[in-house]
PLY file of the C-alpha trace (Angstrom):
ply
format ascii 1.0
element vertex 383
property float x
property float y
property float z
element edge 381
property int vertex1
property int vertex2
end_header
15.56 -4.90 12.14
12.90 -3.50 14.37
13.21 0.25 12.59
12.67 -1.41 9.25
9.80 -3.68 10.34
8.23 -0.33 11.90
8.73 1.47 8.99
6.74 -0.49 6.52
3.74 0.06 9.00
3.99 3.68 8.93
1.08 4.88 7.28
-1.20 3.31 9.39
0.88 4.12 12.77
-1.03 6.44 14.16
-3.48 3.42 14.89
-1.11 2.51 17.81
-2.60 5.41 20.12
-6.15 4.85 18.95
-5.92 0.99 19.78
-4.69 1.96 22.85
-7.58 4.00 23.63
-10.54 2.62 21.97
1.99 -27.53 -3.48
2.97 -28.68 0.36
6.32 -28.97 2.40
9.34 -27.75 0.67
8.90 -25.51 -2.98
11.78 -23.40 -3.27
10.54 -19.95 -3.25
13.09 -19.06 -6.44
10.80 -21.38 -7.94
8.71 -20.59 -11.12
5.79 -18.09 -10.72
3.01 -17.11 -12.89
5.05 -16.85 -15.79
5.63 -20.35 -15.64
3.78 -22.68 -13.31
0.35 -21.59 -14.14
1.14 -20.80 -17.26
-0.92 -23.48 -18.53
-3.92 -22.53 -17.07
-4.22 -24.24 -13.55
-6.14 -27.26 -12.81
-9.60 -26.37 -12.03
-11.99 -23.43 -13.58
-11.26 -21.58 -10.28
-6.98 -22.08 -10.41
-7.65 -20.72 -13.90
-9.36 -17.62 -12.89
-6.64 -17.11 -10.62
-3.97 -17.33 -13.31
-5.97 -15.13 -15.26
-6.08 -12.29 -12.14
-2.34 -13.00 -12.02
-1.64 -12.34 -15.26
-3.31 -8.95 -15.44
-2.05 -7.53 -12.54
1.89 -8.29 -13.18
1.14 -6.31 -16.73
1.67 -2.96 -15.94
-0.90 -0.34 -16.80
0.67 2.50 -19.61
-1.84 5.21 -18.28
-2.41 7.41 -15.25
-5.53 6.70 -13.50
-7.07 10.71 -14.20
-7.69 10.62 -17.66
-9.93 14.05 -18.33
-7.79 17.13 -19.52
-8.98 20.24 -17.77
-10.32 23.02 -19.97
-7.64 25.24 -19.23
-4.52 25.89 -17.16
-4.81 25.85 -13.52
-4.65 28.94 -11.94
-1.16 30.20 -9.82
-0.52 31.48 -6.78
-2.26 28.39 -4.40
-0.81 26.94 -1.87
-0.79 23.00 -0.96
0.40 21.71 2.49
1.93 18.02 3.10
1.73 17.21 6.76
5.01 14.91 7.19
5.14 12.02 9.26
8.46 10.80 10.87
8.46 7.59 8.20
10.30 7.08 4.97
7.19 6.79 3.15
5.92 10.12 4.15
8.76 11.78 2.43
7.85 10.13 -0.72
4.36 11.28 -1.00
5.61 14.70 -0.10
8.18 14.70 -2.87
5.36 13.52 -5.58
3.24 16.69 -4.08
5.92 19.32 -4.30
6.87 18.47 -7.47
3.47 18.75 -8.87
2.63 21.71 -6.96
5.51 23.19 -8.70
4.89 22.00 -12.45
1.54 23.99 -11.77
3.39 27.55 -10.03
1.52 26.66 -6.28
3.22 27.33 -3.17
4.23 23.92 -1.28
5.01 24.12 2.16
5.71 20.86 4.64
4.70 20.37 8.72
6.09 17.59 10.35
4.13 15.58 12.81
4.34 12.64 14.79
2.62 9.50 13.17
1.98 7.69 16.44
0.95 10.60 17.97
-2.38 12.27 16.32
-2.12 15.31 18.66
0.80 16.70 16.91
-1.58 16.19 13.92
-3.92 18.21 15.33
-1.46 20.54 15.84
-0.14 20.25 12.35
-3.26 20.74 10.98
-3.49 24.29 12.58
-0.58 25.11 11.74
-1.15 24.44 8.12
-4.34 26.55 7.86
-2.19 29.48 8.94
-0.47 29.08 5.05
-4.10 29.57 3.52
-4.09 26.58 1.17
-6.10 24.80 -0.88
-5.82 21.35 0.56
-3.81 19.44 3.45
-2.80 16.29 3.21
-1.45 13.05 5.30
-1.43 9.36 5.35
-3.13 6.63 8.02
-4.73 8.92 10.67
-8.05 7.96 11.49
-10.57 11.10 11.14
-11.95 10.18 14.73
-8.25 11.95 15.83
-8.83 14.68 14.12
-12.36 15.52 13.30
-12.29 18.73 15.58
-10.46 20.75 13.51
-12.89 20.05 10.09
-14.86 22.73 11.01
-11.94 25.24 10.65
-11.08 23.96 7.15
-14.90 24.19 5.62
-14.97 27.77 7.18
-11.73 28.71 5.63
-12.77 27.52 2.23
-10.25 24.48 2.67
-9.79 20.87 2.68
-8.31 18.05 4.39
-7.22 14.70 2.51
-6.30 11.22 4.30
-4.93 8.76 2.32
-4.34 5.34 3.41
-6.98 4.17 5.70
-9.42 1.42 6.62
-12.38 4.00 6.19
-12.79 6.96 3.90
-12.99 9.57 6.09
-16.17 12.32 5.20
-17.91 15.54 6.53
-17.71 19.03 5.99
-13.72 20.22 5.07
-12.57 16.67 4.15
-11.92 15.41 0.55
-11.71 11.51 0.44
-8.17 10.42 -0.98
-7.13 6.88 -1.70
-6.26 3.41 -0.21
-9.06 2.80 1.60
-10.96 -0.94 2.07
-11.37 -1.51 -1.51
-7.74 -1.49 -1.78
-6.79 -3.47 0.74
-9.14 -5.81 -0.67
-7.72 -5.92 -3.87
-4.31 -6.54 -2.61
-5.28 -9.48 -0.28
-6.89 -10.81 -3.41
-4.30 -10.47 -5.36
-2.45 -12.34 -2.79
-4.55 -15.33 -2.80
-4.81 -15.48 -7.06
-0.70 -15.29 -6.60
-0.72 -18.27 -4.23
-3.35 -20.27 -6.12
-1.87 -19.74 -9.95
1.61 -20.50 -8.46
1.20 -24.01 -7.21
-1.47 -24.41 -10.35
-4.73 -24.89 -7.94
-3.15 -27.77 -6.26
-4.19 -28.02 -2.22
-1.40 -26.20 -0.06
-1.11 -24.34 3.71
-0.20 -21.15 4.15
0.59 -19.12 7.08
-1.27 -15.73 7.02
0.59 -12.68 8.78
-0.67 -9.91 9.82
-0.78 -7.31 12.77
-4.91 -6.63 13.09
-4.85 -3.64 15.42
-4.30 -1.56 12.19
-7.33 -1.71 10.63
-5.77 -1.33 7.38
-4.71 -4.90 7.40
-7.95 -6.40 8.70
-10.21 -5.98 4.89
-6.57 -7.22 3.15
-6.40 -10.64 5.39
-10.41 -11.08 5.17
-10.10 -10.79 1.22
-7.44 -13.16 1.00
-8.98 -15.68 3.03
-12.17 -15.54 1.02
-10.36 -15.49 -2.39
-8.34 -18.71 -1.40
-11.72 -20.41 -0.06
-12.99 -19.60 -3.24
-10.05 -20.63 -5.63
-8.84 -23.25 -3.97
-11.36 -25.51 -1.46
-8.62 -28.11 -0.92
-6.36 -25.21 0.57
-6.39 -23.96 4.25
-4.93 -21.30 6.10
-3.51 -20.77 9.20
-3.61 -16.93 10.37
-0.93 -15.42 12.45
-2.35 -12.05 14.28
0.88 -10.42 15.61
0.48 -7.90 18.56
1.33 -4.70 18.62
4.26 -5.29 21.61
5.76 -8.23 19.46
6.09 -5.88 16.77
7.03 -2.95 19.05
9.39 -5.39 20.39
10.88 -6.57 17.17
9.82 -10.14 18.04
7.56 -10.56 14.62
10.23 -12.42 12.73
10.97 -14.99 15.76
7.27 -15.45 15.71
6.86 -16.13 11.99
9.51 -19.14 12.57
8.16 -20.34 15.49
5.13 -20.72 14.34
6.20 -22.64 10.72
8.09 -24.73 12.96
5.18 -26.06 14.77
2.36 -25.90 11.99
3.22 -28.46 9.60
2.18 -28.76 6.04
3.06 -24.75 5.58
4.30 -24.16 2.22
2.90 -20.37 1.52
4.19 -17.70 3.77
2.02 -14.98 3.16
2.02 -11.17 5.02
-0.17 -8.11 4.55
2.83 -6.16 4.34
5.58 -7.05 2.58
8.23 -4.92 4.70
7.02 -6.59 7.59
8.83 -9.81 6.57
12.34 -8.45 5.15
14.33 -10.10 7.88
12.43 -13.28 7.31
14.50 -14.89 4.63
17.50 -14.88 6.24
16.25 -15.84 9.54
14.68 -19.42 7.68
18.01 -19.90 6.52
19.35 -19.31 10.27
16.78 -21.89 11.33
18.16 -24.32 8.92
14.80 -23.92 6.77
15.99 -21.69 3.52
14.01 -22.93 0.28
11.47 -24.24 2.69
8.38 -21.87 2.08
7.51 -19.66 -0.54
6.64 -15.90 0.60
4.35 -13.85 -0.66
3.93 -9.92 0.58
2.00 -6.67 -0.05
3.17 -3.52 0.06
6.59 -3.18 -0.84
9.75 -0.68 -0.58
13.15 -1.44 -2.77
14.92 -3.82 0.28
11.70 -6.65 -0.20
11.56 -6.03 -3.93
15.01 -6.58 -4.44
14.85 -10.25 -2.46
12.01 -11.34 -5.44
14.93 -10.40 -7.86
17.02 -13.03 -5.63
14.18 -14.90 -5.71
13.94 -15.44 -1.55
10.30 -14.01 -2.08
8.14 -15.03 -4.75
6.08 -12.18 -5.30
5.22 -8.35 -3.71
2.90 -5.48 -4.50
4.11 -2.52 -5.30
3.87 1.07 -3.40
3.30 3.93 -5.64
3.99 6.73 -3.02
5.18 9.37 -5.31
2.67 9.49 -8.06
-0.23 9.85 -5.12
1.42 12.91 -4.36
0.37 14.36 -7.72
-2.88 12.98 -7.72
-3.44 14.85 -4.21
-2.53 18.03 -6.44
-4.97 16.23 -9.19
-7.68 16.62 -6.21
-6.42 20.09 -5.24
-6.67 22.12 -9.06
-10.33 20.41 -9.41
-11.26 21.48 -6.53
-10.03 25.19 -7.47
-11.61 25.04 -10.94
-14.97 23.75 -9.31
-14.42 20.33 -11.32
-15.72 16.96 -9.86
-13.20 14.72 -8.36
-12.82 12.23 -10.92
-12.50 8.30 -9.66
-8.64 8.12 -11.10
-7.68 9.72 -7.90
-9.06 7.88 -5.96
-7.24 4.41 -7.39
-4.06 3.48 -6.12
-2.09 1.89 -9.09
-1.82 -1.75 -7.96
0.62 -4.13 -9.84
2.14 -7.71 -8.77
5.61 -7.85 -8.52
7.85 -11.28 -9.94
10.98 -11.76 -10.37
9.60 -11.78 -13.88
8.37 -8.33 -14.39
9.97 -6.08 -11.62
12.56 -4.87 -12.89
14.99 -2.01 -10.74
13.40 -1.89 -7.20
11.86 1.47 -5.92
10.88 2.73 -2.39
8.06 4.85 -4.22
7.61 1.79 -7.37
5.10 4.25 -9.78
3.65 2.97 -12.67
3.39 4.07 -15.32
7.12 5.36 -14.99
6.22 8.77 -17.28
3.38 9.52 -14.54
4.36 13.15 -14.05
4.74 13.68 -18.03
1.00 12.53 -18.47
-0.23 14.48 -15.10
1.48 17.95 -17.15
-0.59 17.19 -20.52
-3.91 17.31 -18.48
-2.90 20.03 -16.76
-1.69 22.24 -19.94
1.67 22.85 -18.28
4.79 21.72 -19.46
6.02 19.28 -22.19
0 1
1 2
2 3
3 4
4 5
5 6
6 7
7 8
8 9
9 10
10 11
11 12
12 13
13 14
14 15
15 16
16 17
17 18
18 19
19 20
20 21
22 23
23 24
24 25
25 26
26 27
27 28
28 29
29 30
30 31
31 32
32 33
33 34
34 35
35 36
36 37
37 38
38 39
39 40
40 41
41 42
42 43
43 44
44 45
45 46
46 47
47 48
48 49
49 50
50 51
51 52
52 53
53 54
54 55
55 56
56 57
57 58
58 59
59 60
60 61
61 62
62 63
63 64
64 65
65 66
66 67
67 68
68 69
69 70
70 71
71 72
72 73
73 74
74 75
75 76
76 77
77 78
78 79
79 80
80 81
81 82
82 83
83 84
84 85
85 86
86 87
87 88
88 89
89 90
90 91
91 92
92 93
93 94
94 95
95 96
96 97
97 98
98 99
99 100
100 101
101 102
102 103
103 104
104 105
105 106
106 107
107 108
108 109
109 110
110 111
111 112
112 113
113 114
114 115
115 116
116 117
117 118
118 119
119 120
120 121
121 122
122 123
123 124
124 125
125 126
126 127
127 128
128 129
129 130
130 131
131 132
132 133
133 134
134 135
135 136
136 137
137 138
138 139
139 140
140 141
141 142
142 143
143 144
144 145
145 146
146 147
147 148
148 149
149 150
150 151
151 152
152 153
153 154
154 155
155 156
156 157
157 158
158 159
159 160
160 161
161 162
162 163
163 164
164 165
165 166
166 167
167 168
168 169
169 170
170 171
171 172
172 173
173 174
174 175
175 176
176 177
177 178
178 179
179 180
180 181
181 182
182 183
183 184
184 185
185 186
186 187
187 188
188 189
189 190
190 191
191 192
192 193
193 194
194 195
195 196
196 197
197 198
198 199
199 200
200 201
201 202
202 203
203 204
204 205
205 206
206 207
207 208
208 209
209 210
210 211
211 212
212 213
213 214
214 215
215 216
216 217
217 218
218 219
219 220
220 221
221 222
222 223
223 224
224 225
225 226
226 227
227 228
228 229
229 230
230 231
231 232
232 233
233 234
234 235
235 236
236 237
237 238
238 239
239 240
240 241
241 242
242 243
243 244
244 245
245 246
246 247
247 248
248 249
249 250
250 251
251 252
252 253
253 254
254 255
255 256
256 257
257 258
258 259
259 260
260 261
261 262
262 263
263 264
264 265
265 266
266 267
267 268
268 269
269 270
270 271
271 272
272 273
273 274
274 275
275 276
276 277
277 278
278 279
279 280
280 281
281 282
282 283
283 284
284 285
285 286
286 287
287 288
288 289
289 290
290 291
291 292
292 293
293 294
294 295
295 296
296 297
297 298
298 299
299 300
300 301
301 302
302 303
303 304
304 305
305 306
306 307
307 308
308 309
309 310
310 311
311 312
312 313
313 314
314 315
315 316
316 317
317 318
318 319
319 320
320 321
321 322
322 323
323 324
324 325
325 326
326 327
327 328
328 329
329 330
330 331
331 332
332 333
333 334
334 335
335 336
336 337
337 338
338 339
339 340
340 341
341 342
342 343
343 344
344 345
345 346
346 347
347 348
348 349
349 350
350 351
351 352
352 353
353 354
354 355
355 356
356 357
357 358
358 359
359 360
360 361
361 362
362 363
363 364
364 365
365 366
366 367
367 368
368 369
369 370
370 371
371 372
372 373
373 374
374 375
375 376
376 377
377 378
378 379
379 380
380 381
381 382
């Protein structure tokens, strides 16, 4: 349990070091959703625009987020490097970037590195310019950790892409990539609209989880706090800020049940991070409190996804790993054909995931599913 609980934090792990350094009571949470419970528009004008926020964000988008063809096929012969954190989720990026890499003929090459350790980034990262690419690229590093070696990568005609952030990182030899603040504010809105159009704008508690020495978390809990203070006025939340040696320690689901246990009223268990409360279902039902709370999460891989088809979580948000990996090559072939970056790589694809509309869980859960067919038709390449 405490590998999988780890793993869901993964690309924001690196933040370890740097810390260091620097309705109420019982609804069943197989109850109805969106698709059901606020489908009659919730209760107040503010429930209503919740249901509304619900309902676009569990209809899946048919489209990539690039949408301008380039004027001609990219050239061959580049190379790309993926540095390759110890995680699961790193792997899935890296597969979405060498398979785009080779729809276009560029060289892809892989360096591992140690997520919770920047120096071996550091290392990484020098190691990577020795391969002459176009771009680099790695998840939830903070650019203070490696900021010494952007000098190298502007000299060399090169650039260096972090995905998955609080803060866009900037400067000389630095591209900005994706999930940054604004995402993490959309999903801890999303979060709150879930909540709201579920119990159809009536007052309910909920027990907010999160772990606030990555900073990636802190914009997603903020956002969801002010959405439900907006939505709902009668509702109130009770925030749960997990150390890092509880979670280290595997001692965040004893914590989550300790503290519904004590704060009464709960009815909403909600966590920044979906994967950080797989274990919880089953340890409720240990406690004698299955059905009890309804659970809510963000980011996702196939084991939480798979409990909202069992319907032990009500709703997750997906984690399109894979597809990011072409829109880092997306980034890279503009960048070669002296193009502008346009905004669609910046976007993560962010959908709401019910029991209703999820269909076959996914580690990397990409939408739209013909992502790499659309990528080759802007791109010229392919059929």
């Amino acid at each position: 349990m405490k590998s999988r609980t780890l793993a869901g934090a993964a690309l924001a792990s690196a933040v370890l070091v740097l810390a260091a350094c620097s309705s109420t009571g019982s609804g069943s949470s197989s109850s109805s959703g969106p698709g059901s419970t606020s489908a009659g528009g919730g209760s107040t004008p503010q429930a209503a625009a919740a249901v509304a926020a619900v309902k676009a964000a569990t209809t899946f988008p048919t489209t990539i987020p690039v949408t301008a063809a380039l004027p001609s096929k990219p050239p061959t012969g580049k190379t790309v490097v993926y540095l390759q954190c110890e995680q699961q989720e790193c792997g899935l990026e890296g597969a979405g970037i060498k398979a785009a890499a080779a729809a276009v003929g560029w060289t892809y090459k892989a360096v591992n590195f140690q997520a919770a350790d920047p120096a071996t980034l550091v290392a990484a990262l020098k190691t990577a310019l020795q391969y002459k690419p176009v771009g680099v690229f790695f998840s939830g590093v903070p650019q203070q950790a490696w900021a010494s070696v952007q000098q190298s990568y502007a000299k060399a005609g090169a650039f260096i892409t972090e995905n998955f952030d609080a803060k866009a990182p900037s400067g000389p030899g630095v591209e900005a990539g994706r999930g940054y603040t604004d995402n993490s504010e959309q999903i801890g809105k999303l979060m709150a609209d879930e909540q709201v159009a579920d119990s159809n704008g009536a007052a309910s508690k909920a027990l907010l989880v999160s772990v606030p020495s990555y900073p990636v978390f802190v914009p997603e809990a903020a956002a969801y706090q002010a959405e439900i203070a907006k939505t709902c006025p009668g509702c109130s939340v009770t925030p749960l800020n997990v150390t890092l040696p509880q979670l280290l320690g595997g001692q965040l689901i004893p914590t989550i049940v300790s503290a519904v246990k004590r704060t009464p009223g709960i009815s909403y268990i909600v966590s920044v991070n979906a994967t950080f409360v797989t274990q919880l279902p089953p340890a409720l039902a240990a406690a004698g409190l299955a059905g009890k709370f309804k659970i809510i999460g963000g980011p996702s891989q196939a084991a939480d996804q798979q409990a909202v088809l069992n319907g032990t979580v009500l709703a997750a948000v997906n984690s399109p790993y894979t597809l990011g990996g072409w829109q880092d090559v997306d980034m890279a072939i503009r960048k070669v054909m002296n193009m502008p970056i346009p905004q669609g790589d910046h976007v993560v694809p962010t959908v709401l995931l019910t029991k209703a509309d999820i269909g076959t869980p996914e580690n990397s859960y990409d939408i739209p599913s013909d992502y790499a067919a659309q990528f080759k038709k802007l791109w010229l390449v392919g059929s």
